[in-house]
C-alpha positions as CSV (number, residue, x, y, z in Angstrom):
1,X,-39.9,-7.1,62.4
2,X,-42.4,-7.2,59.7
3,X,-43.2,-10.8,59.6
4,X,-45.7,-9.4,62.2
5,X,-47.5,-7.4,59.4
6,X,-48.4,-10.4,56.5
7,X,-51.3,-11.5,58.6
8,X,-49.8,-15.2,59.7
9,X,-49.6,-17.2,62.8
10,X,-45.5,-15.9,63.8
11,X,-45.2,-17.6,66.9
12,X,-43.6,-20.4,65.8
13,X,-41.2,-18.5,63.5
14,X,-40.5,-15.8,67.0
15,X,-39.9,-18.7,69.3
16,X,-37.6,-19.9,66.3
17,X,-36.0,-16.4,66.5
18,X,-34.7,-16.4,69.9
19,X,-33.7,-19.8,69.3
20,X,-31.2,-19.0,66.8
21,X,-29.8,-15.6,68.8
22,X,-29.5,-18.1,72.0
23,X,-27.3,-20.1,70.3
24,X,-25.4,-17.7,68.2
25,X,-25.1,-15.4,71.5
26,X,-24.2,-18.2,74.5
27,X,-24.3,-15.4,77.1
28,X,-28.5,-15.3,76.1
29,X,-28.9,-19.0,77.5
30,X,-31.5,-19.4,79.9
31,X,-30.5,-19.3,83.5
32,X,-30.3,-22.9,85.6
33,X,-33.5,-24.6,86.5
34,X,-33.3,-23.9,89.7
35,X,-33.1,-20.2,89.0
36,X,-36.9,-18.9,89.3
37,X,-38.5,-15.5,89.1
38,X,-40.3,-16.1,92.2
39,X,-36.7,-16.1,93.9
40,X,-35.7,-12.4,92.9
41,X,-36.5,-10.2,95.9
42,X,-39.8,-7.3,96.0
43,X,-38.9,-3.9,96.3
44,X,-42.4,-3.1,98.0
45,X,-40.7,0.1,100.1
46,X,-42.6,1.5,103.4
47,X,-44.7,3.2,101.5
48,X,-46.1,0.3,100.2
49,X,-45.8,1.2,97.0
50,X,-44.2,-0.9,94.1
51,X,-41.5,0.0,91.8
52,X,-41.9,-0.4,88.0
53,X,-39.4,0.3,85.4
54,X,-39.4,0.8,81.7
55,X,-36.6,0.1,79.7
56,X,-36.3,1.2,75.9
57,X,-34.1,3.0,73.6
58,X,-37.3,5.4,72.6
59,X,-37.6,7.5,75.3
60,X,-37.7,10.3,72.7
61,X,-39.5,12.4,69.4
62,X,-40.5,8.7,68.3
63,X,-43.5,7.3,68.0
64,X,-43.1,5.3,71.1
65,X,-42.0,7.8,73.2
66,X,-44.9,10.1,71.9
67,X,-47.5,7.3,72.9
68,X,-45.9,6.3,76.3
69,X,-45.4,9.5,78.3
70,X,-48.8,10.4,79.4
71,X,-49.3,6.7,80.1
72,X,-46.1,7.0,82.8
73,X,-47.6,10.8,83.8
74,X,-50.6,9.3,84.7
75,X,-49.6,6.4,86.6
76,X,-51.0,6.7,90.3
77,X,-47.8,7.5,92.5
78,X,-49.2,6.3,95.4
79,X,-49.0,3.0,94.6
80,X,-46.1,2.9,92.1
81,X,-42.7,3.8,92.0
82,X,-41.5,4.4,88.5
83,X,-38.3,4.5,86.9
84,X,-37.0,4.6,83.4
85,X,-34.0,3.1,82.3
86,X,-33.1,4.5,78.6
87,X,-30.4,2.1,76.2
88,X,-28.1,4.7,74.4
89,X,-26.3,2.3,72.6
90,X,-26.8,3.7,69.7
91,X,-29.1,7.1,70.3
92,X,-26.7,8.5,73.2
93,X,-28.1,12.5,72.9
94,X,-31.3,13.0,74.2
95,X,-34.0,14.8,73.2
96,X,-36.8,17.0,74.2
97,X,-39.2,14.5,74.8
98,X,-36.4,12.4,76.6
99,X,-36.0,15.5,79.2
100,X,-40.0,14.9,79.3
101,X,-39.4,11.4,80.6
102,X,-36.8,12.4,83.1
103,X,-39.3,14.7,84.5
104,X,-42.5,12.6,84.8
105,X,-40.1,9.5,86.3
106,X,-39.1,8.9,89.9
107,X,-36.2,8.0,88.8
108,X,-34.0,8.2,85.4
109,X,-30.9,6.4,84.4
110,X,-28.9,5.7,81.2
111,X,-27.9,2.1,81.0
112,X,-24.2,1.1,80.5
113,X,-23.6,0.0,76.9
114,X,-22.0,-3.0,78.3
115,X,-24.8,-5.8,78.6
116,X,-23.2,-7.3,81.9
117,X,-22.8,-4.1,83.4
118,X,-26.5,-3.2,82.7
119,X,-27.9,-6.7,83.8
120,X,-25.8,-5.9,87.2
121,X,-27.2,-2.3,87.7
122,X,-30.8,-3.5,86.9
123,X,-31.1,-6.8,89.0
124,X,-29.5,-4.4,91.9
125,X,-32.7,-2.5,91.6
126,X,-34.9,-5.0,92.9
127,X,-37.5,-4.0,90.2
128,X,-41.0,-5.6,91.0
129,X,-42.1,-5.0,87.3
130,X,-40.4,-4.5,84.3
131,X,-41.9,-2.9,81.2
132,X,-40.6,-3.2,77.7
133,X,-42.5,-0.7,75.4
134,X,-41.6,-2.9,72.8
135,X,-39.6,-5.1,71.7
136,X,-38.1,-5.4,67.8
137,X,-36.5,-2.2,67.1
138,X,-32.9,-2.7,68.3
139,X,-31.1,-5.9,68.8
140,X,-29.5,-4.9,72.4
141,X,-32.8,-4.5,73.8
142,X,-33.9,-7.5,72.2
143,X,-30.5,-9.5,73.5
144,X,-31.1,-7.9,77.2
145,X,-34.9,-9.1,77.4
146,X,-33.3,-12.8,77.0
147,X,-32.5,-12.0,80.8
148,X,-34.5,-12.3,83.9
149,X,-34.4,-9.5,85.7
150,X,-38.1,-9.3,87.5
151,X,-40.3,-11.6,89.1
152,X,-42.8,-9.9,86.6
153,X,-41.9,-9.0,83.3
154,X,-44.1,-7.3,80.3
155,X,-44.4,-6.3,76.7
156,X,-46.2,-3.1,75.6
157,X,-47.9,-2.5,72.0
158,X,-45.1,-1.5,70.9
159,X,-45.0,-4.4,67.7
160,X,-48.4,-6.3,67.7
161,X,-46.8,-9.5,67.8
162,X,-45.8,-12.0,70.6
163,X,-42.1,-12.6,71.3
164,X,-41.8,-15.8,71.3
165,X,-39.2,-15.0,74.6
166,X,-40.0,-17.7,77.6
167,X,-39.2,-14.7,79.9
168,X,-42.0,-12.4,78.9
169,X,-44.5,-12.9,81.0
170,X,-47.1,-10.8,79.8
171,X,-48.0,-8.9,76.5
172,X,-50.2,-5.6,77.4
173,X,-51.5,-4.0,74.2
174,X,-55.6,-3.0,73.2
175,X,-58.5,-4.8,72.3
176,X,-58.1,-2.9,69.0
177,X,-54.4,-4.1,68.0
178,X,-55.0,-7.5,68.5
179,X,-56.7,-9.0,65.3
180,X,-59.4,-11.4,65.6
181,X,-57.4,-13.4,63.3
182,X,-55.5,-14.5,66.1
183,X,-58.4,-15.9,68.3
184,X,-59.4,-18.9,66.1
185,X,-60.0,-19.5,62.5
186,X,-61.1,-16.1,61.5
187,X,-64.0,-15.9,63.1
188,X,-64.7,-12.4,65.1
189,X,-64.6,-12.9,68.9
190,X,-67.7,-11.9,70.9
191,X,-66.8,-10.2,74.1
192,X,-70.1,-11.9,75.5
193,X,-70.2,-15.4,74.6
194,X,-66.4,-16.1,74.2
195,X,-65.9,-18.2,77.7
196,X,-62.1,-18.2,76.4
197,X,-61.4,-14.3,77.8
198,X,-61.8,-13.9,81.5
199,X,-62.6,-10.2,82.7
200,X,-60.1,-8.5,84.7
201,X,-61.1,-5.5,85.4
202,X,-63.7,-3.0,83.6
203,X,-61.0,-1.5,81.8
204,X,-59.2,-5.1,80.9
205,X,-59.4,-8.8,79.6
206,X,-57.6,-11.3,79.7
207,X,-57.1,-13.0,76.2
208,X,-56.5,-16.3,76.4
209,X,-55.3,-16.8,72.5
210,X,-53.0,-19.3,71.5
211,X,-50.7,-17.1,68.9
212,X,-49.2,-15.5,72.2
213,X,-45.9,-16.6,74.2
214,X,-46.7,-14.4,77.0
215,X,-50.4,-13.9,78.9
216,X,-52.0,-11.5,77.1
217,X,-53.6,-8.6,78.5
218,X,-55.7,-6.2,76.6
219,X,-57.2,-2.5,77.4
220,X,-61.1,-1.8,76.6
221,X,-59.3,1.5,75.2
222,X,-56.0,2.6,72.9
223,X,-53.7,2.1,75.9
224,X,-52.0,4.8,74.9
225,X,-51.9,8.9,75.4
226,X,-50.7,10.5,72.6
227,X,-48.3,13.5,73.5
228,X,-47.8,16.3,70.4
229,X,-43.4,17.1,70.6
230,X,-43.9,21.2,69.5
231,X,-42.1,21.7,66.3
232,X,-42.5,17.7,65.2
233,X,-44.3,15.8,62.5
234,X,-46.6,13.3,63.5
């Protein structure tokens, strides 16, 4: 994935991307028209509280997993249920910072290597949001996030690039890792004046840029919360 680091417009070449894997991989073809996200079932429990998953392969002593667990620790539990679902289709031994995740999670469970037998396990779930923390590293993730599987479905920060994927609703990153290059001819956005990004919240934005698939949602912050593995090199 480094066509996301020569400083270009790489939607078009993304959306060109899945494309090409779409019709190379037939199983990846969109679902029927008539098949919508709003369709798939919530999870809300009694509680009222709403389950969120995150599915990755680095749920370990990587640089992802070092920048997502005190995001997931520090989730508030009273309103979300979270679960991680980690792909060992190719890293199958954990890891200290993999027993970390299991820890912090309400639930944890290892996805079957078989694509159709993971699609079945997660879609029986009746996840309310599903979080990618990126998406780029590994082809099987990148295969399985072809599939709808939540009414809502993000991207993390994990490559600062869209996906070019119809199916990704939202891209979640920082105000800092997305250039201003992206906003419109070069020319530095001003948080002020710049009637094109709608405030969400005192902590977010939403970006309304046009180099995105997916709504883009930015933190006035990293984002992230860094977590030192003992023994590890940064």
């Amino acid at each position: 994935m480094f066509i996301g680091y020569q400083g270009i417009d790489v939607l078009p070449v993304q959306r060109a991307i899945h494309a090409l894997r779409t019709t190379v991989y037939p199983s990846l073809q969109p679902q029927p028209a008539t098949w919508k996200a709003n369709n798939l079932p919530s999870s809300q429990e009694a509680t009222g509280r709403r389950r969120i998953a995150f599915v990755s392969t680095w749920f370990r002593n990587h640089s992802v997993g070092k920048l997502l667990l005190g995001v997931i620790e520090h989730l508030d539990r009273t309103k979300f249920h979270i679960e991680i679902y980690r792909c060992v289709h190719f890293l199958q031994l954990p890891d200290e910072l993999t027993d970390a995740f299991r820890r912090v999670a309400d639930t944890y469970t290892e996805l079957p290597v078989d694509m159709d037998d993971a699609l079945a396990l997660l879609r029986r779930e009746y996840i309310d949001v599903l979080i990618y923390p990126e998406l780029g590293m590994d082809e099987w993730t990148l295969s399985l996030a072809h599939h709808r599987i939540a009414p809502v479905q993000c991207v993390f920060w994990g490559h600062p690039i869209t996906t070019g994927n119809p199916v990704v609703d939202y891209f979640i990153s920082s105000e800092y890792f997305v250039s201003d290059f992206f906003d419109s001819d070069d020319n530095p956005r001003d948080d002020k004046n710049d009637s094109a990004d709608k405030k969400d919240s005192a902590d977010t934005f939403i970006h309304h840029g046009t180099h995105f698939s997916e709504q883009v949602v930015l933190f006035r912050g990293l984002g992230t919360f860094f977590t030192q593995v003992p023994g590890s090199v940064i």
